[in-house]
C-alpha positions in Angstrom: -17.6 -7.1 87.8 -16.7 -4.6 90.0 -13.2 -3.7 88.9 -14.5 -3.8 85.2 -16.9 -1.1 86.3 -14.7 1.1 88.1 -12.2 0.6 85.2 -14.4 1.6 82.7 -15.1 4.5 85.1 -11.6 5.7 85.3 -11.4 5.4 81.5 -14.2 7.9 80.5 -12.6 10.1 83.0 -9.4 10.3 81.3 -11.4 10.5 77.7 -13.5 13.7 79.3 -10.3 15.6 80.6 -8.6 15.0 77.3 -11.5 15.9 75.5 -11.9 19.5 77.4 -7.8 19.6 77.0 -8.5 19.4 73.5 -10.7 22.6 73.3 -8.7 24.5 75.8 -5.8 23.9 73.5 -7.9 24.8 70.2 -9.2 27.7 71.4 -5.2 29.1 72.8 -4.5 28.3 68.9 -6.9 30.3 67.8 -6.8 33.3 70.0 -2.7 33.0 69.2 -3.4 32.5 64.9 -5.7 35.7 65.2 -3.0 38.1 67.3 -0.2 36.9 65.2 -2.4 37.7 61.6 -3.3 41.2 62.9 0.0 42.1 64.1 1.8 40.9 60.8 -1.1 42.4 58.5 -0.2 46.0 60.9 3.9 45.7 60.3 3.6 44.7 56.4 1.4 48.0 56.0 3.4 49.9 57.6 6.6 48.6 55.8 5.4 49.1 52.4 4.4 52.3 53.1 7.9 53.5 54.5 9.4 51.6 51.2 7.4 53.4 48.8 6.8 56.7 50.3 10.0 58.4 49.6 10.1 57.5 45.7 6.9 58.1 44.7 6.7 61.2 46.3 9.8 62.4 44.3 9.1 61.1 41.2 7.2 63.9 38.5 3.7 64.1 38.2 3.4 62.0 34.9 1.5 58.7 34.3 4.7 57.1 32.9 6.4 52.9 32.0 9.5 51.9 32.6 11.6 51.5 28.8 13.9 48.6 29.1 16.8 48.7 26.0 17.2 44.7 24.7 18.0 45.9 20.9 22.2 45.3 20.1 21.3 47.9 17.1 18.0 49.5 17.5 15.9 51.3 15.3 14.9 55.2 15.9 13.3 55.2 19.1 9.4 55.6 18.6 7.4 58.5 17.2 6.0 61.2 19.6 8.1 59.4 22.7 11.0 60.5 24.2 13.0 59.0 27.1 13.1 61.0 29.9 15.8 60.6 32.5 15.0 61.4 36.1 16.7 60.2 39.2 14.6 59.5 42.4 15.6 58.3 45.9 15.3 54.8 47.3 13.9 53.7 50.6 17.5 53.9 51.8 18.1 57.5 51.0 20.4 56.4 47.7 20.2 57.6 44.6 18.3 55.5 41.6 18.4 56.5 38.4 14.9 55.7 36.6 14.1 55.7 33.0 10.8 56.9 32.2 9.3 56.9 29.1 7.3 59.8 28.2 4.6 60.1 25.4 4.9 63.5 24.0 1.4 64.6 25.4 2.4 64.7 28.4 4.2 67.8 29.9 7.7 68.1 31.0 6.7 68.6 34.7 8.4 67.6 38.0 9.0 69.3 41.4 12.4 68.9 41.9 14.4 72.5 42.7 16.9 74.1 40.1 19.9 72.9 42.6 18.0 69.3 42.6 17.6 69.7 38.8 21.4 70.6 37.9 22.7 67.7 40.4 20.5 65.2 39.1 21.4 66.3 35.4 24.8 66.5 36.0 25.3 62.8 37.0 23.6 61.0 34.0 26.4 59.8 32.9 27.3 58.3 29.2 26.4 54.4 29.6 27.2 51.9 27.3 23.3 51.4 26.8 22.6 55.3 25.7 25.4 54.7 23.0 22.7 52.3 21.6 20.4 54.9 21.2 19.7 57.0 18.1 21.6 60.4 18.8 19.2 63.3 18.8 19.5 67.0 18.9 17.2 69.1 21.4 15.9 72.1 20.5 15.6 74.1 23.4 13.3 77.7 23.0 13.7 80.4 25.4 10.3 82.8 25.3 8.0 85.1 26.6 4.9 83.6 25.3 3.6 81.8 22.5 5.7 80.8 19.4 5.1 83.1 16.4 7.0 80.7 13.8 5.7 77.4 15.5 4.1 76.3 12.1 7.5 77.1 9.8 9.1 74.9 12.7 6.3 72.1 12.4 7.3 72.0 9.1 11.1 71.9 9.5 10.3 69.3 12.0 8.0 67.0 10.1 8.7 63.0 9.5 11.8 63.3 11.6 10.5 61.7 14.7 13.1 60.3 16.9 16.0 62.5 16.1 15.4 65.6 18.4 13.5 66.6 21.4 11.8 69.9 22.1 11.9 72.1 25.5 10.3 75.1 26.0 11.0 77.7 28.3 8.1 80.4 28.6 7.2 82.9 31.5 5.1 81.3 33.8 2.6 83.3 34.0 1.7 82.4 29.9 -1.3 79.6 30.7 -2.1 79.3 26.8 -2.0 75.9 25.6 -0.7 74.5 22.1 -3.4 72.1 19.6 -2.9 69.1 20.9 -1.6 67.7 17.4 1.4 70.2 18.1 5.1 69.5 18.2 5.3 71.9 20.7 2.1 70.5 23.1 3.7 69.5 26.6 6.8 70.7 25.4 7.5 73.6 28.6 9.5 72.6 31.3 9.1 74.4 34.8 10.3 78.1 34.4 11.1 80.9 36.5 10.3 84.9 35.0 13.3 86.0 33.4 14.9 89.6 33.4 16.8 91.3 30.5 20.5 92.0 31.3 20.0 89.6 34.5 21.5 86.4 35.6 18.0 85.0 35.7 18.6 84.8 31.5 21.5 81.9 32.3 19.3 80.5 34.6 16.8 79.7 32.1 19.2 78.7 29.9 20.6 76.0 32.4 17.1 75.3 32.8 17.0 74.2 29.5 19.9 72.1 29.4 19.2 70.2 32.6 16.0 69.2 31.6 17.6 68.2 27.8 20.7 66.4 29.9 18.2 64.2 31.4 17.4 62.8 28.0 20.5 60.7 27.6 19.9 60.5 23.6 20.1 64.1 23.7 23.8 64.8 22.4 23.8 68.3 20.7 22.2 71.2 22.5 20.6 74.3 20.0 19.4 77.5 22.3 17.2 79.4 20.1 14.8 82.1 20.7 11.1 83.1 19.6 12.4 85.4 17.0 14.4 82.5 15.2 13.6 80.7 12.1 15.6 77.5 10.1 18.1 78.4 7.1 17.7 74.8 6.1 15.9 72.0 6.2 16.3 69.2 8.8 18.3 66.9 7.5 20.8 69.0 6.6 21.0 70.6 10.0 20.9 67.1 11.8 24.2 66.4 9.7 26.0 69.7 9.8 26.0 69.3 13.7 26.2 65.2 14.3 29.4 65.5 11.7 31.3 67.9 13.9 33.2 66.8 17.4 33.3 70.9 18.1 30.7 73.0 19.5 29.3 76.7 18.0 29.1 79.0 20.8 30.9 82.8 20.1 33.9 83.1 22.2 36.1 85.7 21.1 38.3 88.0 23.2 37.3 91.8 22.6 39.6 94.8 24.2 36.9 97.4 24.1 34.9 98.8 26.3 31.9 96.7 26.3 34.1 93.6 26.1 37.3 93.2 28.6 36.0 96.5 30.2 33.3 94.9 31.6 35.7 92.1 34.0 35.8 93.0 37.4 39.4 92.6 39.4 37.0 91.1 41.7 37.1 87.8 40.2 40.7 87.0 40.5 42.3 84.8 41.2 39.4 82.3 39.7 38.9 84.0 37.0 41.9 86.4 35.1 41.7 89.0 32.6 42.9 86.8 30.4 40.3 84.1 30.4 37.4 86.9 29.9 35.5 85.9 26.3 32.1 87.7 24.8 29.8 85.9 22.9 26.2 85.3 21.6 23.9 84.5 23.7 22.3 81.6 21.2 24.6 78.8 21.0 25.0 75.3 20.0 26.7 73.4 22.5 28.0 69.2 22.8 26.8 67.0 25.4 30.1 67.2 27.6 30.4 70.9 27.1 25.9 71.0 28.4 27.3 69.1 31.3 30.1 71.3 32.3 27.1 74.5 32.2 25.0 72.8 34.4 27.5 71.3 37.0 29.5 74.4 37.7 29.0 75.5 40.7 32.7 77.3 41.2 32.3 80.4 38.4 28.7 80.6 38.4 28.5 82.4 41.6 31.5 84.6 41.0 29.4 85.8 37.8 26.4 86.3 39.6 28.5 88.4 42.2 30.0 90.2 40.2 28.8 91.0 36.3 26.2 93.0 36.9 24.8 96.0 34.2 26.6 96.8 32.6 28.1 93.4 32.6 26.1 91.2 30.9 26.2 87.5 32.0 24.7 86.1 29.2 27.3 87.4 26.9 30.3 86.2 29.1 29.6 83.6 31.4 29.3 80.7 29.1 32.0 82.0 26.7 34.4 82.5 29.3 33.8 79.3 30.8 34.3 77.4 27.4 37.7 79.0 27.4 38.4 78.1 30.3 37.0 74.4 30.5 36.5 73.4 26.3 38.3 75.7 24.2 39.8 73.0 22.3 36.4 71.7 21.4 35.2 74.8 20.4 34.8 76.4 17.1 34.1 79.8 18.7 31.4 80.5 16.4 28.0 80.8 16.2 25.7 79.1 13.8 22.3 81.3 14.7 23.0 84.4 12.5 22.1 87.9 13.4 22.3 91.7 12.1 24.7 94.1 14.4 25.3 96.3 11.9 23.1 99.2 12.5 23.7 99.9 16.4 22.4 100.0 19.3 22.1 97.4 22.3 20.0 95.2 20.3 20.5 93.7 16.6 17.9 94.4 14.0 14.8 93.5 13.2 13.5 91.9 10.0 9.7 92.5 8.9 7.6 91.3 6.0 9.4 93.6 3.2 12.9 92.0 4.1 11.5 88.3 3.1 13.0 88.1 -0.1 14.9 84.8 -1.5 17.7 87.2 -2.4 18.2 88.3 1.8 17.4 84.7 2.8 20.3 83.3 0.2 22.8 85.8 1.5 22.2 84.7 4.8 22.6 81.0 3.9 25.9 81.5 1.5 27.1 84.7 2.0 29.8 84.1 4.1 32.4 81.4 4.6 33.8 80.1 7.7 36.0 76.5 8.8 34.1 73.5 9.2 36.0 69.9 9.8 39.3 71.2 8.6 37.5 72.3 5.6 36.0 75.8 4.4 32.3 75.9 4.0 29.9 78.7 2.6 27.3 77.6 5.0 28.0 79.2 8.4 24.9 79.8 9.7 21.7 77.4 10.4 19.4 79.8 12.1 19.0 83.2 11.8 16.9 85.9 14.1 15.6 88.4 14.5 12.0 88.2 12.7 8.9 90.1 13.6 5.8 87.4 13.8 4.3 89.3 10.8 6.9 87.6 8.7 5.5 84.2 9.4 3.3 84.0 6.0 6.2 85.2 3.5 8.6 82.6 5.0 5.5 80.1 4.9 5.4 80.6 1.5 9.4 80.7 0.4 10.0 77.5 2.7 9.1 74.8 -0.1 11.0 76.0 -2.6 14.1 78.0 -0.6 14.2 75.8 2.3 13.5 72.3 0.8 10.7 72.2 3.3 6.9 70.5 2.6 3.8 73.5 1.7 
């Protein structure tokens, strides 16, 4: 009886100190669950935030979904949306490129510099996908202030959705806004003031092309300014440039005065006499020759060195560089027409007596000029330079003259 008792003894012993083990070793797993759960909630925090603080912050300002191309033959992309190309940096310091889609009432906005803007638009490449796409033409306007003809190019521009894109290139300080039912609402990209005579003019105008180039649809390039108005309808405009491998930009060699005597000795050996060209300013440029405009960073600074008043860089730098770089893909033309004839540093001006159907005629067919190995009597597709008061005649000749909806 004895040894049972002292047995049993013994026995709840052992049962107590396993049973205060058993705590003990509950509680150091629960002390060692809770450390481990906050230090992993801390280090996942913290890692997402390093992951996704460098793209975000580099990406524009714009509520915008990523557009993913399944379609072997797609149809035109979407009205009143336009792919946007933009390239932003990964965690890792690489470079991603992103494709944004963008409805049109958002604006063209983003904080990236002109140097970060020219590099990113110079390496969107041609992919196999953007041959899928429908090929558009951007219209690219370089202006003060508001548009004086925006409602003759509403018109030109009407049920044509998906075939060209609009940048607009105003002054900064011009805060007006555009209807919101406007083509041209969220249409300006980030501008810098631009100076007559000044290198700050081919600024904007690679301005315009980076932020078209990032558009990979975007394959013909049309500089125009607010004083420009259509000689045709769209269609025919679409066609006269899709049809044609060569660009229209003016490139012509001129021995006077205000054309080979304005090249400086300076710029040899880069640049020779013999590459110097004058041109207009408004061109019509191909994707590959856009490209070559925004990536140069070897004549562009020899330019901006040395053409200064009364060298004009807007007249040479682009047409000297075609020679240089494209002249075999160039028609060295121009397609915006424009009145020289009576003198003077700038070409004439058109008001509301000259809008007659005979004056608009002869600027459609009054010359002729090569196209495609062919001759054509249509050389010109815009025309400049009107005076805004000519906005109601040319409102009212458009249905009938230009093929264009009243």
């Amino acid at each position: 009886m004895g040894n049972e008792q002292h047995l049993l003894q013994r026995i709840s012993k052992a049962f107590y100190f396993l049973l205060q083990s058993s705590h003990i070793f509950q509680f150091f797993f629960f002390v060692f669950g809770l450390t481990f759960g906050f230090v992993a909630c801390l280090y996942l925090k913290s890692f997402l935030v390093s992951l996704q603080a460098p793209i975000y912050s580099t990406l524009p300002p714009i509520s915008s979904t990523v557009r993913q191309a399944s379609h072997k033959t797609p149809p035109p992309p979407p009205p009143l949306e336009l792919l946007l190309s933009s390239f932003v940096e990964s965690a890792n310091g690489t470079s991603n490129y992103a494709r944004v889609s963008l409805k049109k009432q958002e604006f063209l906005t983003h904080n990236m510099s002109d140097q970060e803007l020219f590099r990113n638009a110079s390496m969107v490449s041609q992919t196999e996908e953007s041959g899928r796409q429908v090929p558009k033409v951007a219209f690219m306007f370089m202006t003060k202030g508001p548009l004086p003809f925006s409602l003759l190019w509403e018109k030109f521009f009407k049920g044509h959705d998906g075939f060209y894109s609009i940048y607009v290139h105003a002054h900064p300080s011009f805060n007006d806004s555009e209807p919101e039912d406007s083509i041209f609402y969220g249409r300006r990209i980030p501008s810098q003031p631009v100076y007559w005579g000044t290198s700050s003019m081919i600024d904007a105008e690679r301005r315009l092309l980076a932020n078209a180039l990032l558009d990979i649809s975007n394959q013909r390039f049309v500089l125009l300014s607010d004083s420009c108005i259509p000689l045709f309808n769209f269609k025919i405009v679409y066609n006269y440039l899709m049809d044609s491998n060569l660009s229209f930009l003016g490139s012509f060699d001129d021995p006077r005065k205000a054309g080979r005597g304005r090249y400086s000795p300076q710029m040899w050996p880069l640049i020779n006499i013999t590459d110097w060209r004058k041109g207009s300013q408004w061109f019509e440029v191909h994707r590959d020759l856009a490209m070559h405009i925004v990536s140069d960073t070897k004549y562009y600074p020899i330019f901006q060195k040395h053409c200064l008043m009364p060298c004009y860089m807007d007249e040479h730098y682009i047409p000297t560089l075609a020679n240089m770089l494209y002249s075999e893909f160039n028609s060295n033309r121009s397609i915006t027409w424009v009145d020289w004839s009576r003198g003077g540093p700038h070409p004439a001006k058109f008001g509301w007596g000259d809008i007659t159907d005979e004056f608009l005629n002869q600027i459609r067919f009054g010359s002729t000029c090569p196209y495609n190995e062919n001759t054509t009597s249509i050389c010109f597709l815009f025309a400049r330079k009107f005076l805004p008061i000519t906005l109601e005649p040319l409102l009212r000749v458009a249905p009938l003259l230009l093929g264009l909806e009243p």
